[in-house]
N, C-alpha and C positions, 0 to 999 in steps of 0.2 A: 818796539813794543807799543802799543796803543796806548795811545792815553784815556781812553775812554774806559778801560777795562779799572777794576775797584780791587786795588793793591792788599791780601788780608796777608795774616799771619795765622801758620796753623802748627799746633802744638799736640804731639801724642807719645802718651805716657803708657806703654804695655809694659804691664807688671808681673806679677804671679798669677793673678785669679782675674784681673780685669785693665782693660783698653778705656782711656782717658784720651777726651778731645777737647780745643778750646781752638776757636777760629775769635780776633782778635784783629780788629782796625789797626793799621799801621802806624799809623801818625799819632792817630789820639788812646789808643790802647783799650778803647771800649771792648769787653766780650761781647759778642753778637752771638756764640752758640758756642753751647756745650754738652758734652755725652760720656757718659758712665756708663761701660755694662762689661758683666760677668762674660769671661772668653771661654770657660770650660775647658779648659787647654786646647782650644781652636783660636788660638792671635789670629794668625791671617786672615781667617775668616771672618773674626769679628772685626778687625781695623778694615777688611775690603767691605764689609757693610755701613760701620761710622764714615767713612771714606767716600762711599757711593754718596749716604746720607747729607754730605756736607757740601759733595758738589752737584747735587739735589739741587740743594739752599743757594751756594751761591753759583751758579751757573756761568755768571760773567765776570769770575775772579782770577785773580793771580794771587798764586800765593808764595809763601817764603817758607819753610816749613823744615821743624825740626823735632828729634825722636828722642826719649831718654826710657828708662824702666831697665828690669831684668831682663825683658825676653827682649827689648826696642834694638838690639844691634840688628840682627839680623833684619829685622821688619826696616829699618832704615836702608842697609845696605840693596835691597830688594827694589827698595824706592828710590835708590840716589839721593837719598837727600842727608843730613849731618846725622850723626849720634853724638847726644852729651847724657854725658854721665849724670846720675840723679844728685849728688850733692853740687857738682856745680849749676845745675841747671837750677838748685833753689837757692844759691847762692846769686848767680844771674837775678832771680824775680826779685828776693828781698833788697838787692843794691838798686834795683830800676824801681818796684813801686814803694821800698822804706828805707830811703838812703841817710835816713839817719840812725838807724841800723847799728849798732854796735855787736850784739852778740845775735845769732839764732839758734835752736836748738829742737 
């Protein structure tokens, strides 16, 4: 793998009514892009447009990339890429950026 190529992390959250993106610096966890929109009950269609749109943006990325929400199994498995369930996946966020965290709700 090149080194030259800029390592992100990209995260999507297909729920009921809407498709959730956040592409996210590796190392330092900076968001560099995020996207919100209504799916109309067309997921795939709206994740292949966020999708298109992100590697639009980064063009000479690699990414790591993982799916959670209601509709997110199958849009993962589509992708090869992970499915995590939505409480752990906010369980993940709150230990990694509020690890002093005791309860969340």
């Amino acid at each position: 793998m090149p080194d030259n190529f800029l390592r992100l992390r990209l995260g999507l959250d297909i729920g009921s009514t809407t498709v959730k993106a956040v592409v996210m610096e590796a190392k330092q966890k900076n968001v560099l892009f995020s996207a919100y929109k209504r799916h109309h009950a067309c997921q795939a269609e709206t994740v292949k447009s966020v999708l298109s749109d992100i590697r639009f943006r980064f063009s000479d990325a690699l990414f790591c990339a993982a799916v959670c929400g209601s509709g997110g199994k199958p849009i993962a498995d589509a992708l090869g890429v992970p499915y995590v369930q939505e409480v752990v996946a906010n369980a993940i966020a709150v230990r990694t950026f509020y690890p002093q965290t005791r309860v969340a709700i």
